[in-house]
Structure formats: C-alpha cells, structure tokens
C-alpha positions in Angstrom: -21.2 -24.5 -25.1 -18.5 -25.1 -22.2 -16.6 -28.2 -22.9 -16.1 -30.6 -19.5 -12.1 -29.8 -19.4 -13.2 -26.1 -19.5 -15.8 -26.2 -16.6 -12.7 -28.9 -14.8 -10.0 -26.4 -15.3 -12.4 -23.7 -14.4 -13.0 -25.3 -11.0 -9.8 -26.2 -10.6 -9.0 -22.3 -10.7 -12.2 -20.8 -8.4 -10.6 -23.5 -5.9 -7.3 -22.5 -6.0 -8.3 -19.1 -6.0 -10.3 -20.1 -2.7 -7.4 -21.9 -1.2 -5.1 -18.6 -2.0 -7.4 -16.7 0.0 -7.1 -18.5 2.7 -3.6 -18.7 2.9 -3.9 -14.7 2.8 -6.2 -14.6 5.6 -4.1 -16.5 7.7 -0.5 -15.2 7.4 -1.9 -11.6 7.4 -3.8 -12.1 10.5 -0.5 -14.0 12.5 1.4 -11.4 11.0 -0.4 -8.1 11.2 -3.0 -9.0 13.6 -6.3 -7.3 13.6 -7.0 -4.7 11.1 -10.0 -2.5 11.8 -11.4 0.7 10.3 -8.7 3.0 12.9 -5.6 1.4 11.5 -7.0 2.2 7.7 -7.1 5.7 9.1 -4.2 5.7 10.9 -2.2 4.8 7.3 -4.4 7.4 5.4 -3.5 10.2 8.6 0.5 9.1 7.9 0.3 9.2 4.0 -1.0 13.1 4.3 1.5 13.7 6.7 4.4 12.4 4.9 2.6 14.2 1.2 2.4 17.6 3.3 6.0 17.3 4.3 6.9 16.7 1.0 5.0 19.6 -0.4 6.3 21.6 2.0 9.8 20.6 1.1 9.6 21.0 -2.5 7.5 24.9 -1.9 10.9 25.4 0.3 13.0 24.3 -2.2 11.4 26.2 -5.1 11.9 29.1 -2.9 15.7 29.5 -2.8 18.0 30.3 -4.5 19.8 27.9 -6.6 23.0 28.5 -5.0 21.2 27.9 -1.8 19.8 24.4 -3.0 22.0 22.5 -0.8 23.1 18.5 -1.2 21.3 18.2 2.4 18.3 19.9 1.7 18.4 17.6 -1.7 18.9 14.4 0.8 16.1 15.6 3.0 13.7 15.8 -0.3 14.7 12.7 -1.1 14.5 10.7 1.8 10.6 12.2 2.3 9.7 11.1 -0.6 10.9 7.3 0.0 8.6 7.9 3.2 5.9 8.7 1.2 6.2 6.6 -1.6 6.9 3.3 0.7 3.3 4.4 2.3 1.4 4.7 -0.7 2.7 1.4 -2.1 1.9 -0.3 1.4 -1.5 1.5 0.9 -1.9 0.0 -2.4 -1.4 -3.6 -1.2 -3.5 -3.0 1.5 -6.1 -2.3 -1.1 -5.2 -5.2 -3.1 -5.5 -7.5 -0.2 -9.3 -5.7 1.1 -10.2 -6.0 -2.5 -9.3 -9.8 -2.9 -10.9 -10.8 0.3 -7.5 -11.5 2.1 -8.3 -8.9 5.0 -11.4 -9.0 6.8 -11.5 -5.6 8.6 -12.6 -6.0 12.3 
C-alpha cells in the first residue's frame, strides 16, 4: 500500500510535471511560433538534403585518389556533416518536445 508522503510527493511531481509543460508551451510558441505538420516536413526535406550531400561527399571522396584527398575537400566533408548533425539533433528535440506535450502542432 501507498504511504500518504508517497501519493504527496507523487502529486507534488505530476504537478510539477504539469507546470513544466506549460512553461514549454509557452516559450516555444513566443519563440518558434506556430508549428504545423509543413514545418515537420520542411525539417525532414532539409535533413535528406543535408544526408544526400553528405553521401555524395563521402562517394566523391572514396573516389580519389589519396593524393587527391585535399585539406578543402576534407573541410567541405566536415562542415556537411556539422549541417547535418546540427539538424538531426534539432530533430531530436523536436521529438522530445512533440513527445512531452510541449508542442502542439497546428
């Protein structure tokens, strides 16, 4: 049997919870504004754009010579792969936030 300080502290935490919430709501709305289901898509659309590049990069890369690997080419790899790891972490909060309830998609 639940003890009354476990159901207290147990309240205590589905409130806070709550209150978190709606703290997410509201500073993810004033900052991002509306989120529907086209700027979900728009952020998938960018995250296969930026993997393709990155694919085709590396298939480019694989392809020459290693005396033709160049420090630019290397920097160009790189800095696509930034691109697309930046977007699939910013995809994974986005999840995180539709998951917890902290975006309601219009």
């Amino acid at each position: 049997m639940v003890g009354e300080d476990e159901m207290s502290v147990q309240r205590l935490l589905q409130q806070f919870e709550h209150d978190i919430t709606g703290v997410n709501q509201k500073y993810i709305s004033d900052v991002a504004g509306d989120i529907g289901s086209e700027e979900l898509l728009q952020i998938g659309s960018k995250i296969a754009s930026c993997r393709a590049q990155y694919i085709k990069l590396a298939i480019e890369m694989s392809r020459a010579d290693d005396s033709y690997i160049s420090d630019a080419m290397v920097d160009q790899m790189r800095c696509q792969r930034l691109r697309y790891d930046e977007l699939m972490l910013s995809f994974a909060a986005l999840r995180h936030a539709l998951e917890r309830g902290y975006i309601v998609v219009k």
